[in-house]
Structure formats: C-alpha cells, structure tokens
C-alpha positions, 0 to 999 in steps of 0.5 A: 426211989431209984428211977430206972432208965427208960428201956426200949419196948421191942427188938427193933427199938433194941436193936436201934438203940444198941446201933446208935449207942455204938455209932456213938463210940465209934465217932468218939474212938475215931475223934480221939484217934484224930487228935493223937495224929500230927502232921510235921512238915519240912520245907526245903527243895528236892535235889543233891544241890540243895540238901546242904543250904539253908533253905532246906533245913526242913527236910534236915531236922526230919531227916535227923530225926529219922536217923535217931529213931531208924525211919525210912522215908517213901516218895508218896503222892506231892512228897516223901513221906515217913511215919513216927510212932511215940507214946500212943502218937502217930507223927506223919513226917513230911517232905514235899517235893513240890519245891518250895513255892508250891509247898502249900498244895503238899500240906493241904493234901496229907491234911486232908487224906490223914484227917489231921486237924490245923491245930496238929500241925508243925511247920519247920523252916529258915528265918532269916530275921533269926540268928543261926540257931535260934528258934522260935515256934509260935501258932500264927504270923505273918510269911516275912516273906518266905515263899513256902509260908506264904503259899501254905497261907494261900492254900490253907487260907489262915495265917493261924498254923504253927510254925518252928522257925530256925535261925539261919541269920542275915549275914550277907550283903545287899542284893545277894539274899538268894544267894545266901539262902541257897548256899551251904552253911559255913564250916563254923555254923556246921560245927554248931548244927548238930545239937540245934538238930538235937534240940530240934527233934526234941521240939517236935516231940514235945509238941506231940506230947505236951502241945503247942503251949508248953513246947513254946514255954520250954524252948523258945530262946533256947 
C-alpha cells in the first residue's frame, strides 16, 4: 500500500503550509546565490605616487583584469569598486581607499553589505619573503608583518582567510625596507610583469570557478 502525504484539512492550514514551503525555497535560492558571490580584494594605497610600487600590486592585478575583461571601476563607500560576472559567478572587485593600514574596515564593509561568506574571500598582496613573481595562495597564516593583513586580522578577527601573495622579493639593503616597497618596480621586474598579472587573473578565475583547493593545487610554485 502506498502512504499518502498528510494534507492540510482547511484553507488557512493550506495557505500556511503553501507559504512555508515557499519561504523554504526562498532561503534555499537566496543561500545558493551567497555562495556563487566572491569578494576579491587588492591591497595597495590611493594616489598617482604609488600606482607603479610594489606594495600596490593589489590594485595592479584587479586592474588588469578589469582591462581584459572591459570594467569599469566607481569610488563607493571605503573603495573603488567593479563587478565581474562569469559562469553564473558574481565577483565583487575591490580596491579600498582607506590606505593600507586601514584596509581591514574596507573588507569588513563590502563582507557585510554583499553578504558574502569568509570562505569567498581573496586577498592579493606583496610578500617580501617571495621571489619576484612567485605566488602563493594559501587559506590562513600569519601577517609576516605586512600592515593591511594585519589589519584584516584585527577587524575580521581570524587569521583563517585566503589570501594570494605576490612575490615582490627582498633585495634591498638593511634599514631601507620601506623604501624598497614603495619604490617602483625595475625595468627587468616590468618586462616580466605581464604574464605574472596574466597568470594572476587566471588565479582569481579559478578560485571562483574551481575553489580555494584546486587553485592552490594548480598554481602554487607557478
């Protein structure tokens, strides 16, 4: 014998169960539409005197891949701000313009007001203790000292968030660290650069696509 599903006896009981059933779906719809958005975030510092150093190399990857794919960014509230649409993917690009110090209070904001979840966030910036153009993406770790991830730290209140570092190596003499990571990069590293922002915008893609996994499998060392 088949069982039957047990059906409302009256109209309001109908109704409820209909609406319930519906709120249901909504919730489902609405939490599978949070896990297709990204937040990718690059660190660097507002002004014409920085957009060539090595500590901008946040805004210098989003901005290629705004060239590739024809993006505009618009200053928002605590950042310029562009939208990338792939594969059923929202990818909300982000550029704070709190400085680097401050970048903690940018994320948090566009985290909250975008309802995206910690896990679909990306964090690209400098590493000194890397070679020029090496690249690692990792899920956690420490600031190693670098100003804007230890602010995230601080205002997110985790270590637990990934993170794309690009090498920018650590060839300058003691004492003279600042200088190095503000000054502009040499005419060999700028021959170089262009497919290290190719191979960066394919990063951000596949953490989109594919997850934090796979992207740290397929580029890592690369």
């Amino acid at each position: 014998m088949v069982n039957k599903l047990r059906q409302p006896k009256n109209k309001s009981m109908i109704w409820q169960f209909v609406l319930k059933l519906f709120k249901k779906q909504n919730h489902k719809e609405e939490e599978q539409d949070i896990m297709k958005k990204f937040l990718i975030v690059g660190l660097g510092n507002l002004g014409a005197e920085y957009a060539e150093t090595r500590h901008n190399i946040g805004f210098k990857v989003l901005d290629e891949l705004a060239k590739q794919e024809n993006l505009n960014f618009e200053t928002q509230k605590l950042g310029d701000i562009a939208t990338y649409k792939l594969k059923g993917r929202s990818f909300i690009l982000l550029k704070p313009n709190t400085y680097m110090n401050l970048s903690g209070k940018a994320v948090l904001y566009w985290l909250t007001k975008e309802k995206i979840s910690l896990e679909n966030l990306l964090v690209i910036t400098d590493d000194l203790n890397l070679p020029f153009g090496s690249i690692r993406v990792k899920t956690k770790g420490s600031d190693g000292g670098h100003n804007g991830l230890k602010d995230i730290q601080v205002k997110l209140n985790t270590n637990k968030y990934n993170r794309f570092r690009f090498g920018i190596s650590d060839a300058f003499t003691k004492g003279r660290q600042v200088d190095y990571v503000l000054g502009e990069w040499t005419q060999e590293e700028n021959s170089l650069l262009k497919e290290r922002l190719d191979q960066s915008v394919k990063i951000i893609k596949s953490f989109g696509l594919a997850g934090i996994n796979n992207t740290m499998n397929t580029f890592n060392g690369k």
